[in-house]
mmCIF file of the N, C-alpha and C atoms, coordinates in Angstrom:
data_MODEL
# 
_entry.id   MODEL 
# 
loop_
_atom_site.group_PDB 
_atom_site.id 
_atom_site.type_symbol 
_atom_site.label_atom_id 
_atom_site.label_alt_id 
_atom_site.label_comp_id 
_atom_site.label_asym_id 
_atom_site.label_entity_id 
_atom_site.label_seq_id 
_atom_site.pdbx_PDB_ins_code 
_atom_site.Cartn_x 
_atom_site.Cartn_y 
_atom_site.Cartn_z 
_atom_site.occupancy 
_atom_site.B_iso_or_equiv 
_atom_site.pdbx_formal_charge 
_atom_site.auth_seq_id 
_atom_site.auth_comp_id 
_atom_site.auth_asym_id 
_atom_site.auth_atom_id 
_atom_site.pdbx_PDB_model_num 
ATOM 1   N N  . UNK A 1 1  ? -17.723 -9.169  31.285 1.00 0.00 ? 1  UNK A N  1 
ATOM 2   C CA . UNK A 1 1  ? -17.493 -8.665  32.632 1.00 0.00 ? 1  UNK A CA 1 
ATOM 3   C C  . UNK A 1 1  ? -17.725 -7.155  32.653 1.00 0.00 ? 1  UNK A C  1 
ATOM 4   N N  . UNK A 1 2  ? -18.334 -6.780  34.087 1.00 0.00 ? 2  UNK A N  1 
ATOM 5   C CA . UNK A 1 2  ? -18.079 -5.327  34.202 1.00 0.00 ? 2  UNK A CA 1 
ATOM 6   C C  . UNK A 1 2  ? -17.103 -4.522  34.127 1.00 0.00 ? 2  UNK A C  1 
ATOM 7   N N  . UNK A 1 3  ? -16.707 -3.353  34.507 1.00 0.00 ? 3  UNK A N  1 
ATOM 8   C CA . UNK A 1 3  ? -16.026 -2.553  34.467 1.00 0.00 ? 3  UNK A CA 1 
ATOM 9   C C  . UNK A 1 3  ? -15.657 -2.726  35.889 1.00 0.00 ? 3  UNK A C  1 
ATOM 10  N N  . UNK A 1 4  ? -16.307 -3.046  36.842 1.00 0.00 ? 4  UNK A N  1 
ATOM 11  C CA . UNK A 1 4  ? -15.501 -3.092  38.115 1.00 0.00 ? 4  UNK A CA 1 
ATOM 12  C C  . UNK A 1 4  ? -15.062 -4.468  37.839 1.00 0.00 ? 4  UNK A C  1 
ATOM 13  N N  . UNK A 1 5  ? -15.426 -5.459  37.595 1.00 0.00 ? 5  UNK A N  1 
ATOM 14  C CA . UNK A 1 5  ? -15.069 -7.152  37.553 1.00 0.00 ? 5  UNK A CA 1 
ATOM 15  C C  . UNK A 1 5  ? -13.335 -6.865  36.848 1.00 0.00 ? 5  UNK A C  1 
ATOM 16  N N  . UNK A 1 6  ? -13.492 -5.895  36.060 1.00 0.00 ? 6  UNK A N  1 
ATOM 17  C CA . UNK A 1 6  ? -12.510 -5.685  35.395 1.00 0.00 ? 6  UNK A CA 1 
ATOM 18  C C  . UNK A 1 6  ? -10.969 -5.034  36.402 1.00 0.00 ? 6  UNK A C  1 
ATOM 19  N N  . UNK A 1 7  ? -11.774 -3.987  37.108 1.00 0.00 ? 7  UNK A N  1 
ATOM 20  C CA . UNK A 1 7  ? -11.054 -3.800  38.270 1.00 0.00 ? 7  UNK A CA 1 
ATOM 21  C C  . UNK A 1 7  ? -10.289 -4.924  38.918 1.00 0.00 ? 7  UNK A C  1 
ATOM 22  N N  . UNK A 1 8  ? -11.406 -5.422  39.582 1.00 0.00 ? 8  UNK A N  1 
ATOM 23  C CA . UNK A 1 8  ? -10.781 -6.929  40.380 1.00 0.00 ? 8  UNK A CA 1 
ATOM 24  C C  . UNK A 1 8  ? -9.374  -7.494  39.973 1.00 0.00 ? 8  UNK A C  1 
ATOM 25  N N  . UNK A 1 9  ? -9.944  -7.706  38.513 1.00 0.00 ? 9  UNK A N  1 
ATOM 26  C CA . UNK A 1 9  ? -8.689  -8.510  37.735 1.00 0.00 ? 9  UNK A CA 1 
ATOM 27  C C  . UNK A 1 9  ? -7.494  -7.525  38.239 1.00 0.00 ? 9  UNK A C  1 
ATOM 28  N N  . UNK A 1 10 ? -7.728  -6.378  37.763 1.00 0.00 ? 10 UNK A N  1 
ATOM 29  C CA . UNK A 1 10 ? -6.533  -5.369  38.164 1.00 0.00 ? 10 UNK A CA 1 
ATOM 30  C C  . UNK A 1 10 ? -6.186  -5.378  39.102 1.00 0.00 ? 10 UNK A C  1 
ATOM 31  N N  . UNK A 1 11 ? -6.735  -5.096  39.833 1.00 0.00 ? 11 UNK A N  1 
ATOM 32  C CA . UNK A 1 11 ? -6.251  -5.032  41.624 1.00 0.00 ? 11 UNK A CA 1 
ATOM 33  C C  . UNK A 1 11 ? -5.090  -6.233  42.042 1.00 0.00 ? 11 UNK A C  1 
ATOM 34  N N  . UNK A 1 12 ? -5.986  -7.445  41.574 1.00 0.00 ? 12 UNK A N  1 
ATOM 35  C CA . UNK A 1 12 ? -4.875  -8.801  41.861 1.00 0.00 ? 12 UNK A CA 1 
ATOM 36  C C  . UNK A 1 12 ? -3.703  -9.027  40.877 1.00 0.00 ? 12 UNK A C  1 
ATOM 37  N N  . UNK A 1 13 ? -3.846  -8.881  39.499 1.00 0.00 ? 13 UNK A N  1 
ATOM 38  C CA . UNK A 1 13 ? -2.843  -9.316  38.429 1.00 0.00 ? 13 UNK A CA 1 
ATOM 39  C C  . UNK A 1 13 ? -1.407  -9.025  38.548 1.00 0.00 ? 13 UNK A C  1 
ATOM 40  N N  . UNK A 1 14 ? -1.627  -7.766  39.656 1.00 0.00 ? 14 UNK A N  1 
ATOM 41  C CA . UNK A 1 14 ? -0.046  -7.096  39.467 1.00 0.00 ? 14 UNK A CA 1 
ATOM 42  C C  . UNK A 1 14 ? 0.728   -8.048  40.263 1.00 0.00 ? 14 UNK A C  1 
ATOM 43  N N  . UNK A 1 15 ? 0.182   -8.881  41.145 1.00 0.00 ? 15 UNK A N  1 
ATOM 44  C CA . UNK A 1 15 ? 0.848   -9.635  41.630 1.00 0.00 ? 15 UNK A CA 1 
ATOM 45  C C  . UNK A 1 15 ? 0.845   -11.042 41.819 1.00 0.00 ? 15 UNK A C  1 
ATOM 46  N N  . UNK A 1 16 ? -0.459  -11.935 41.096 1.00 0.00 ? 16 UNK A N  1 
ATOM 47  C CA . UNK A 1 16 ? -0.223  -13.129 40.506 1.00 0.00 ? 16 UNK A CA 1 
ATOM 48  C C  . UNK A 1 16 ? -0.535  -13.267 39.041 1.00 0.00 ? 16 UNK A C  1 
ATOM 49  N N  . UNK A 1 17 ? -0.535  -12.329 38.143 1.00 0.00 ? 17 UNK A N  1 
ATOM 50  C CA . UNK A 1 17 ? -1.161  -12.204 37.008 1.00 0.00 ? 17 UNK A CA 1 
ATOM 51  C C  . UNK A 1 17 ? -2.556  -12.623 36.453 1.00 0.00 ? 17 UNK A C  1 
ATOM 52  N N  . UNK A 1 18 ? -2.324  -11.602 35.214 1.00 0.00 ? 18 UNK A N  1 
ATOM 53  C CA . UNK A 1 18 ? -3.643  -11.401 35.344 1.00 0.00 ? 18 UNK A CA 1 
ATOM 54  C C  . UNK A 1 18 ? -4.379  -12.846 34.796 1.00 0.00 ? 18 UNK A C  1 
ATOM 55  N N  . UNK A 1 19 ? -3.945  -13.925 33.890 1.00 0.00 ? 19 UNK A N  1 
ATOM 56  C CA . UNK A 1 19 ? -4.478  -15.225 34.203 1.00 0.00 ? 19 UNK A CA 1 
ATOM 57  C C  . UNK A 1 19 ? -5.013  -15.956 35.408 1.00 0.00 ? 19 UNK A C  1 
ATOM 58  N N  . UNK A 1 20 ? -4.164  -15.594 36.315 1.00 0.00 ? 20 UNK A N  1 
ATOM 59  C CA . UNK A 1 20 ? -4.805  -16.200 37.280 1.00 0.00 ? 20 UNK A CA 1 
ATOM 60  C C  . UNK A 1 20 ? -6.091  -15.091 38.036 1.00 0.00 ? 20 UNK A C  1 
ATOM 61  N N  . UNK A 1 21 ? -5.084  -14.090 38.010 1.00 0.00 ? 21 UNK A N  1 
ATOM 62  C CA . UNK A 1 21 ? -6.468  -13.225 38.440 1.00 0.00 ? 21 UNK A CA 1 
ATOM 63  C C  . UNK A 1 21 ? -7.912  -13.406 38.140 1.00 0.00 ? 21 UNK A C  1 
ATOM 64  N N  . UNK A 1 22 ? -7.996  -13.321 36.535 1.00 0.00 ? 22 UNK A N  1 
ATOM 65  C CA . UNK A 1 22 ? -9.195  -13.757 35.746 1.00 0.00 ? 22 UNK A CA 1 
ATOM 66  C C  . UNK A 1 22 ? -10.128 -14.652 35.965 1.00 0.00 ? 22 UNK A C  1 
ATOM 67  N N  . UNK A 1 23 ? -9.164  -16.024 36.420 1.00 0.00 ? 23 UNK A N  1 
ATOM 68  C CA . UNK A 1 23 ? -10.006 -16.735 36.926 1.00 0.00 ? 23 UNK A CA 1 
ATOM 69  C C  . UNK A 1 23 ? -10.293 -16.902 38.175 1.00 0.00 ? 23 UNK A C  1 
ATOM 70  N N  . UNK A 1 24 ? -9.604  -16.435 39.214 1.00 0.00 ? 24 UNK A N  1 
ATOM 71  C CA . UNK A 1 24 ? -9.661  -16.083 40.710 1.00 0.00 ? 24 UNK A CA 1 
ATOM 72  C C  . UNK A 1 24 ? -11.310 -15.473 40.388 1.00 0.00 ? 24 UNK A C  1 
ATOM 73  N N  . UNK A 1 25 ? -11.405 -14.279 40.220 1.00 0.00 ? 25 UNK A N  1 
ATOM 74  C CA . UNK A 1 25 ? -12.498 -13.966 40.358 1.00 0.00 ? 25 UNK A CA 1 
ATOM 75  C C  . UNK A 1 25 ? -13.782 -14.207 39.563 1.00 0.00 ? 25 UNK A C  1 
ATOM 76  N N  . UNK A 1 26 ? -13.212 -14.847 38.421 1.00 0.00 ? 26 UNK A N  1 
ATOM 77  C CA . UNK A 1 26 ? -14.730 -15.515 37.668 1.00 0.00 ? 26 UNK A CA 1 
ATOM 78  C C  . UNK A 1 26 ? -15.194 -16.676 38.746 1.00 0.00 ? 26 UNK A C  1 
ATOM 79  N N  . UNK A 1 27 ? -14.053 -17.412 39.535 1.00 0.00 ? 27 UNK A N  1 
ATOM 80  C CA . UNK A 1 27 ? -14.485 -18.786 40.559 1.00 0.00 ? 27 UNK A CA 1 
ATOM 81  C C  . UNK A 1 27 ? -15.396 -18.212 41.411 1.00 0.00 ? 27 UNK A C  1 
ATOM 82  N N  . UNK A 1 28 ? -14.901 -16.639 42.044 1.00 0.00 ? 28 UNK A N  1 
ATOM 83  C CA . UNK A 1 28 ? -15.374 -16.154 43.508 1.00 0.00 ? 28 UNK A CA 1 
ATOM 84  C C  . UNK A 1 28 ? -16.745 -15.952 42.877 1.00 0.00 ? 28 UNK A C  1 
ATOM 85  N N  . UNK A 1 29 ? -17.254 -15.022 41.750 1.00 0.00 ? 29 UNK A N  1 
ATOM 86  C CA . UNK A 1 29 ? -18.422 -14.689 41.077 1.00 0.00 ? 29 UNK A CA 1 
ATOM 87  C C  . UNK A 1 29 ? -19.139 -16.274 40.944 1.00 0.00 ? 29 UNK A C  1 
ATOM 88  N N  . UNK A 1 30 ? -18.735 -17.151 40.279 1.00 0.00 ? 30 UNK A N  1 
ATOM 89  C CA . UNK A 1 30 ? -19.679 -18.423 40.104 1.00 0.00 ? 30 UNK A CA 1 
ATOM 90  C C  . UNK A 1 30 ? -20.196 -18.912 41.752 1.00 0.00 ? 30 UNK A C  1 
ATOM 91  N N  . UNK A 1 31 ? -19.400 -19.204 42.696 1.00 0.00 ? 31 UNK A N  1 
ATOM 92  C CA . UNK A 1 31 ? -19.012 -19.361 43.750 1.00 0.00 ? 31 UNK A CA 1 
ATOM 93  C C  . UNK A 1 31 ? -20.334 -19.068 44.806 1.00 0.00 ? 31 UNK A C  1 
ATOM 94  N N  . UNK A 1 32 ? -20.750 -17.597 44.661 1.00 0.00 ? 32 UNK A N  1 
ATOM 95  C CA . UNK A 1 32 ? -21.353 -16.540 44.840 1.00 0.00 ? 32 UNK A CA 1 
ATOM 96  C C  . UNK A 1 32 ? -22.715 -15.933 44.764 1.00 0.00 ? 32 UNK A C  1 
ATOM 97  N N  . UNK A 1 33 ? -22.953 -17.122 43.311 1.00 0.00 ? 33 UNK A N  1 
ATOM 98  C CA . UNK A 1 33 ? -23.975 -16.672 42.491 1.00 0.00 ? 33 UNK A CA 1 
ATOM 99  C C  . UNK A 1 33 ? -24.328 -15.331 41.817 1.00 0.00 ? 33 UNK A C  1 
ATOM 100 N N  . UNK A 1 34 ? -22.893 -14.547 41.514 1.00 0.00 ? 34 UNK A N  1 
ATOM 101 C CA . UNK A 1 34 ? -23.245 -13.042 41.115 1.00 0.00 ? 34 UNK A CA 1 
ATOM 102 C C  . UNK A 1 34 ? -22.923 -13.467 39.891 1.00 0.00 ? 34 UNK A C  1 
ATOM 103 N N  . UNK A 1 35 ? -23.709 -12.441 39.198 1.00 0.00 ? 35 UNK A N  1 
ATOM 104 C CA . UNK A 1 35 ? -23.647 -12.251 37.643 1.00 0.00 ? 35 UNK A CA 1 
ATOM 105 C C  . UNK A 1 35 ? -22.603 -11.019 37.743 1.00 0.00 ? 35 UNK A C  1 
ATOM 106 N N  . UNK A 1 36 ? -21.309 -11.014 36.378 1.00 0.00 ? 36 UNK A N  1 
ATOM 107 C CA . UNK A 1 36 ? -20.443 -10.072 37.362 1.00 0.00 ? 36 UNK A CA 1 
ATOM 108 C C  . UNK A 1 36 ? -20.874 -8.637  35.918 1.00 0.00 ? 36 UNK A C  1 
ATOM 109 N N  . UNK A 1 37 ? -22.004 -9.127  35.248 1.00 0.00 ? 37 UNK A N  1 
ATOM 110 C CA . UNK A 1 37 ? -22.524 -7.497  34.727 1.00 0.00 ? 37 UNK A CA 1 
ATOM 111 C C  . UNK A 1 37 ? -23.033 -6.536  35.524 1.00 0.00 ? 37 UNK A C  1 
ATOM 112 N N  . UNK A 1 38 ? -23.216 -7.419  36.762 1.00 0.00 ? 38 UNK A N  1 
ATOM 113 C CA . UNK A 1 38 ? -24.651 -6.433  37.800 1.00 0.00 ? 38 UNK A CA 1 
ATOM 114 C C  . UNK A 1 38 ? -23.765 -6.412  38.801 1.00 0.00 ? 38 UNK A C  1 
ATOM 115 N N  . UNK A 1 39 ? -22.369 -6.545  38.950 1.00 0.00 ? 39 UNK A N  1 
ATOM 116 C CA . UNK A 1 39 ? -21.962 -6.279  40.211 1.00 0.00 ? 39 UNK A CA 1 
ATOM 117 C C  . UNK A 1 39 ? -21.676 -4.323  40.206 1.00 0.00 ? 39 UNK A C  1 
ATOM 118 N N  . UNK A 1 40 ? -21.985 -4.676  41.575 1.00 0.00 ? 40 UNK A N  1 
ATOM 119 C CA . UNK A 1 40 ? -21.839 -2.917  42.335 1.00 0.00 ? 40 UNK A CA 1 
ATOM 120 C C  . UNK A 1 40 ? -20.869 -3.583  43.332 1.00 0.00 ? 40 UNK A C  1 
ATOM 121 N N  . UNK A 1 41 ? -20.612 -2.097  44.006 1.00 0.00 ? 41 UNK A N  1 
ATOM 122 C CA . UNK A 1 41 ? -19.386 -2.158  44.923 1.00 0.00 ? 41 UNK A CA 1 
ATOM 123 C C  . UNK A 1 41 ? -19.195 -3.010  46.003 1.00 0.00 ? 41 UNK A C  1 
ATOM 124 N N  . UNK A 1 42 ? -20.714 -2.904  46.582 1.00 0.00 ? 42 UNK A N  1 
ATOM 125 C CA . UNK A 1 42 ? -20.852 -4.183  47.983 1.00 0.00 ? 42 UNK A CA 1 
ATOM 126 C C  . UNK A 1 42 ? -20.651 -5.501  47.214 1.00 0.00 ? 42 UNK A C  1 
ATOM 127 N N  . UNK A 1 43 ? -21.017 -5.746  46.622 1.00 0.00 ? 43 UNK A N  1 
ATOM 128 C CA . UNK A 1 43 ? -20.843 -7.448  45.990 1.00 0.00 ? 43 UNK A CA 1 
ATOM 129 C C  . UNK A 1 43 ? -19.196 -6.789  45.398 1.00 0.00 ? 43 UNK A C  1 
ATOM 130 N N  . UNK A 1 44 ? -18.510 -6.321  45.071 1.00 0.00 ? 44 UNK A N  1 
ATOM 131 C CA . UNK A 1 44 ? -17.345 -6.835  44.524 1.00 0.00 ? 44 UNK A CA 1 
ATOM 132 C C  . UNK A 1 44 ? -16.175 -6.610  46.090 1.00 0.00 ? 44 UNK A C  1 
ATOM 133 N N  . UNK A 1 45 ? -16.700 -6.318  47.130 1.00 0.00 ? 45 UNK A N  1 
ATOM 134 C CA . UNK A 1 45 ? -16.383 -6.385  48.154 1.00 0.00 ? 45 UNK A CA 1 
ATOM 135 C C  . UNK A 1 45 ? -16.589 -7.532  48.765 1.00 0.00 ? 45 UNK A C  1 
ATOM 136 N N  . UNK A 1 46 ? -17.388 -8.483  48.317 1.00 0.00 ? 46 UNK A N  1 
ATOM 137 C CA . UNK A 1 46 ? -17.982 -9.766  48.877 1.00 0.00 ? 46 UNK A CA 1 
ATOM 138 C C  . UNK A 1 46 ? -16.672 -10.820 48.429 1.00 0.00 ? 46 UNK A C  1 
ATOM 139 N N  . UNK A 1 47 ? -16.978 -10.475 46.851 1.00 0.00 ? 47 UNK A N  1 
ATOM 140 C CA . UNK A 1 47 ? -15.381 -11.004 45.528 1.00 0.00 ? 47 UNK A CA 1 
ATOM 141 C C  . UNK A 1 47 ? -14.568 -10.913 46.622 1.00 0.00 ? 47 UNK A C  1 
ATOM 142 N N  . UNK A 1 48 ? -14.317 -9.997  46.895 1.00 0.00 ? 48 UNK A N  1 
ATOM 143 C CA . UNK A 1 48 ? -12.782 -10.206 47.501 1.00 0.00 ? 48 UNK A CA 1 
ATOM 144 C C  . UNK A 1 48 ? -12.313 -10.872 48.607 1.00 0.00 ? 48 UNK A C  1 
ATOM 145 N N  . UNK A 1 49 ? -13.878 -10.801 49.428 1.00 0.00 ? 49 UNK A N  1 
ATOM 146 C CA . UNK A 1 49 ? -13.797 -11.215 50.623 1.00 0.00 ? 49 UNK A CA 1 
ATOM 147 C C  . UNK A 1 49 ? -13.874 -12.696 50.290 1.00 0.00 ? 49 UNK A C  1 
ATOM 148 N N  . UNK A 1 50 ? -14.653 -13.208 49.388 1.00 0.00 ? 50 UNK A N  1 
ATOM 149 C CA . UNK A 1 50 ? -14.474 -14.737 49.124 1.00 0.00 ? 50 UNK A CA 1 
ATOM 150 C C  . UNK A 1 50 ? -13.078 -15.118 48.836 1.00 0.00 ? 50 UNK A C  1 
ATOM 151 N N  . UNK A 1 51 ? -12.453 -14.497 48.048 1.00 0.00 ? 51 UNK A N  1 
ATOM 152 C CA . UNK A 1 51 ? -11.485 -14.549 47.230 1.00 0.00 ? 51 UNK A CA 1 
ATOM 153 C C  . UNK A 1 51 ? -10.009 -14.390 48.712 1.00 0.00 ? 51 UNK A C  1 
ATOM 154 N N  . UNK A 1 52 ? -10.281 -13.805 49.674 1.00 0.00 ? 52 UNK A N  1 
ATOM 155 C CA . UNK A 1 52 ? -9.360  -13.303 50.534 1.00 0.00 ? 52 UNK A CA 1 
ATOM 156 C C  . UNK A 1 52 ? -9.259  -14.677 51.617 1.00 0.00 ? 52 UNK A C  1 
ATOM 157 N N  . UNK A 1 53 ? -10.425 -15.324 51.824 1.00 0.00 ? 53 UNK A N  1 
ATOM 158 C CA . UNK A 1 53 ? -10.529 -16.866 52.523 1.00 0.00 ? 53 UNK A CA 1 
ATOM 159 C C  . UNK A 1 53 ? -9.364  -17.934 51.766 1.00 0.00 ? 53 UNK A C  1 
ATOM 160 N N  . UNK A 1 54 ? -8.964  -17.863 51.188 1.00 0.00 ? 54 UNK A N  1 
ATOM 161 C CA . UNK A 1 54 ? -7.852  -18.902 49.791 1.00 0.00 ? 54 UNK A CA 1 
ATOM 162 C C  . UNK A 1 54 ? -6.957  -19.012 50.847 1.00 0.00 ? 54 UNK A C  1 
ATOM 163 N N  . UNK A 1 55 ? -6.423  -19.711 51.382 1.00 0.00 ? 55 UNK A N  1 
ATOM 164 C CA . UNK A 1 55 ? -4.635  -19.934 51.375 1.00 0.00 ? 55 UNK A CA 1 
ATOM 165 C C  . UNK A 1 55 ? -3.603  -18.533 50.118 1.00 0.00 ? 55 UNK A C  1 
ATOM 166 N N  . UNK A 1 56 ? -2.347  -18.612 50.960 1.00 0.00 ? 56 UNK A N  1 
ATOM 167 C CA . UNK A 1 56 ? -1.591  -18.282 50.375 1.00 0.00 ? 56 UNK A CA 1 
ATOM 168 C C  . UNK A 1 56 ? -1.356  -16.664 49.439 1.00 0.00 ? 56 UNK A C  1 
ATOM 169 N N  . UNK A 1 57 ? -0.759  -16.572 48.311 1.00 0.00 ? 57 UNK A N  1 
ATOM 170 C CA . UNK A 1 57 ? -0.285  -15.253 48.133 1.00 0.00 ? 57 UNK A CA 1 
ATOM 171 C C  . UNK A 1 57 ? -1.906  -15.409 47.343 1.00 0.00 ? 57 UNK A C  1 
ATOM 172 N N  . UNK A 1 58 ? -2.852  -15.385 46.706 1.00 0.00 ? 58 UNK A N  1 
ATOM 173 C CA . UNK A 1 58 ? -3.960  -15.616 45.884 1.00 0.00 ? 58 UNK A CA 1 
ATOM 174 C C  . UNK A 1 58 ? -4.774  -14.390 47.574 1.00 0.00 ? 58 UNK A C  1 
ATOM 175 N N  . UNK A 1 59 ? -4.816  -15.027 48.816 1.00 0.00 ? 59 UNK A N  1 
ATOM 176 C CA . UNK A 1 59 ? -5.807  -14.508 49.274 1.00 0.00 ? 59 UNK A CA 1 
ATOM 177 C C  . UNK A 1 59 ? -4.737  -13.281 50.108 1.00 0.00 ? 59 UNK A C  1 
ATOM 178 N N  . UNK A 1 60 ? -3.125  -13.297 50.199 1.00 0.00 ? 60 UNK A N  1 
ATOM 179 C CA . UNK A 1 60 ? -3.019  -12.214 50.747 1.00 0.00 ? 60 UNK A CA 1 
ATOM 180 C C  . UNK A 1 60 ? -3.552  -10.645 49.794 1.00 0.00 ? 60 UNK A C  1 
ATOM 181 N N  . UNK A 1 61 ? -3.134  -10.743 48.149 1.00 0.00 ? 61 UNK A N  1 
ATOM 182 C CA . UNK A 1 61 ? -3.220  -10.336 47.962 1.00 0.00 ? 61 UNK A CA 1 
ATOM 183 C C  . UNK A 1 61 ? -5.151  -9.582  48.023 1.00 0.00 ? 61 UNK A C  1 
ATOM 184 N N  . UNK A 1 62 ? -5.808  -10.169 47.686 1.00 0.00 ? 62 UNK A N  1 
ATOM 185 C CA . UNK A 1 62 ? -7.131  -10.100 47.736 1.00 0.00 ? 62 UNK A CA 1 
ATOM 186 C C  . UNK A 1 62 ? -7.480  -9.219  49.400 1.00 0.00 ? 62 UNK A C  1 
ATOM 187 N N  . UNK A 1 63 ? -6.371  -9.624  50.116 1.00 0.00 ? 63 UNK A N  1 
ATOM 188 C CA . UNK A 1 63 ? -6.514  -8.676  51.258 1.00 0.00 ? 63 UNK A CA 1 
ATOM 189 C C  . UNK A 1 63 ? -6.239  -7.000  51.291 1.00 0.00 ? 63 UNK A C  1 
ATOM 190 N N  . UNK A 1 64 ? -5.338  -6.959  50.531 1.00 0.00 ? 64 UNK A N  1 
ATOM 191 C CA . UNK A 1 64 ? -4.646  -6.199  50.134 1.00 0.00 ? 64 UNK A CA 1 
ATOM 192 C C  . UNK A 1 64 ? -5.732  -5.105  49.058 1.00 0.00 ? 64 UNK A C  1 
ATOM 193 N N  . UNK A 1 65 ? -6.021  -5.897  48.112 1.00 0.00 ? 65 UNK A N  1 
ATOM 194 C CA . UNK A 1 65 ? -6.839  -5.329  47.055 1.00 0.00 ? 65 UNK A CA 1 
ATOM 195 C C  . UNK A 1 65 ? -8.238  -4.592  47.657 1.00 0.00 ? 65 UNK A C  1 
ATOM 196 N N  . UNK A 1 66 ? -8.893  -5.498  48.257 1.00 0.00 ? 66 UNK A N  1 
ATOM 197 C CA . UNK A 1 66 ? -10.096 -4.874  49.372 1.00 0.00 ? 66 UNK A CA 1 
ATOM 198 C C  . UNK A 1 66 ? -9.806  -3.617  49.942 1.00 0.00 ? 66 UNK A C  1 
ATOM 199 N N  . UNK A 1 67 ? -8.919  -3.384  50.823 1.00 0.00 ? 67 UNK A N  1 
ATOM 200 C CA . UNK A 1 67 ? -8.082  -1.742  50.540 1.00 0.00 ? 67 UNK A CA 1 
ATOM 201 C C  . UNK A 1 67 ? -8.251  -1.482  49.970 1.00 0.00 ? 67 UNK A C  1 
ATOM 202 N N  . UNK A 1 68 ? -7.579  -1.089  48.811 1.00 0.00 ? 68 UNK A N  1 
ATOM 203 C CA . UNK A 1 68 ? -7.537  -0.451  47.542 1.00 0.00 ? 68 UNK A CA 1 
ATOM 204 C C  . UNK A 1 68 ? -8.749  -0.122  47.173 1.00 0.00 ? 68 UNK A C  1 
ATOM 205 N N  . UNK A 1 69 ? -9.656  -0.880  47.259 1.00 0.00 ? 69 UNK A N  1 
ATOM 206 C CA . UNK A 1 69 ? -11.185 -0.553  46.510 1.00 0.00 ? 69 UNK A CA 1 
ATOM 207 C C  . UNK A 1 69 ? -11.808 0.253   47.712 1.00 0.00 ? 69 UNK A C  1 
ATOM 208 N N  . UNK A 1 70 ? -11.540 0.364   48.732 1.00 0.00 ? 70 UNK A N  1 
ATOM 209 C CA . UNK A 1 70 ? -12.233 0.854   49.951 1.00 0.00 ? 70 UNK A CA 1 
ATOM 210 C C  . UNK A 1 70 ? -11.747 2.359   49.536 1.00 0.00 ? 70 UNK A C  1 
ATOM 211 N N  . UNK A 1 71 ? -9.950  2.747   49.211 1.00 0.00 ? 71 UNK A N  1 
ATOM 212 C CA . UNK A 1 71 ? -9.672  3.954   49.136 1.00 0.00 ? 71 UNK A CA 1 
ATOM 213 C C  . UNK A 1 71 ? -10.064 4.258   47.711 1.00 0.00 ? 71 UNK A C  1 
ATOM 214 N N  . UNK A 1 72 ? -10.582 3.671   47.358 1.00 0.00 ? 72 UNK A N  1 
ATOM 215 C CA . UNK A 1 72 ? -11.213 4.423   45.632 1.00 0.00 ? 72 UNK A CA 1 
ATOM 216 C C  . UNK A 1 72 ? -10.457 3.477   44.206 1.00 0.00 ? 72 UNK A C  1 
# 
């Protein structure tokens, strides 16, 4: 994974951990068709936005996280 993919994980883990995180966004990346070595910022904005469609605390947070990456 990238260094932002890596982000992702971060952004979400603090609040469903980072297991699930991990795979939250390896699903949204397969999902997607992104390779997550070549993701840049618009595609990991996409991640989230896939990832933010879920039911439940999985996509509030992902709402939440999209923020976060917007403020840096």
């Amino acid at each position: 994974m990238s260094p932002l993919c890596d982000r992702l994980v971060v952004l979400l883990s603090g609040t469903v951990g980072e297991e699930v995180a991990r795979d939250t966004v390896q699903d949204a990346l397969s999902a997607l068709g992104r390779d997550p070595r070549l993701l840049d910022r618009p595609a990991a904005l996409e991640v989230l936005e896939h990832i933010a469609q879920r039911p439940g605390l999985v996509g509030v947070t992902a709402r939440f996280a999209k923020s976060r990456l917007h403020l840096g």
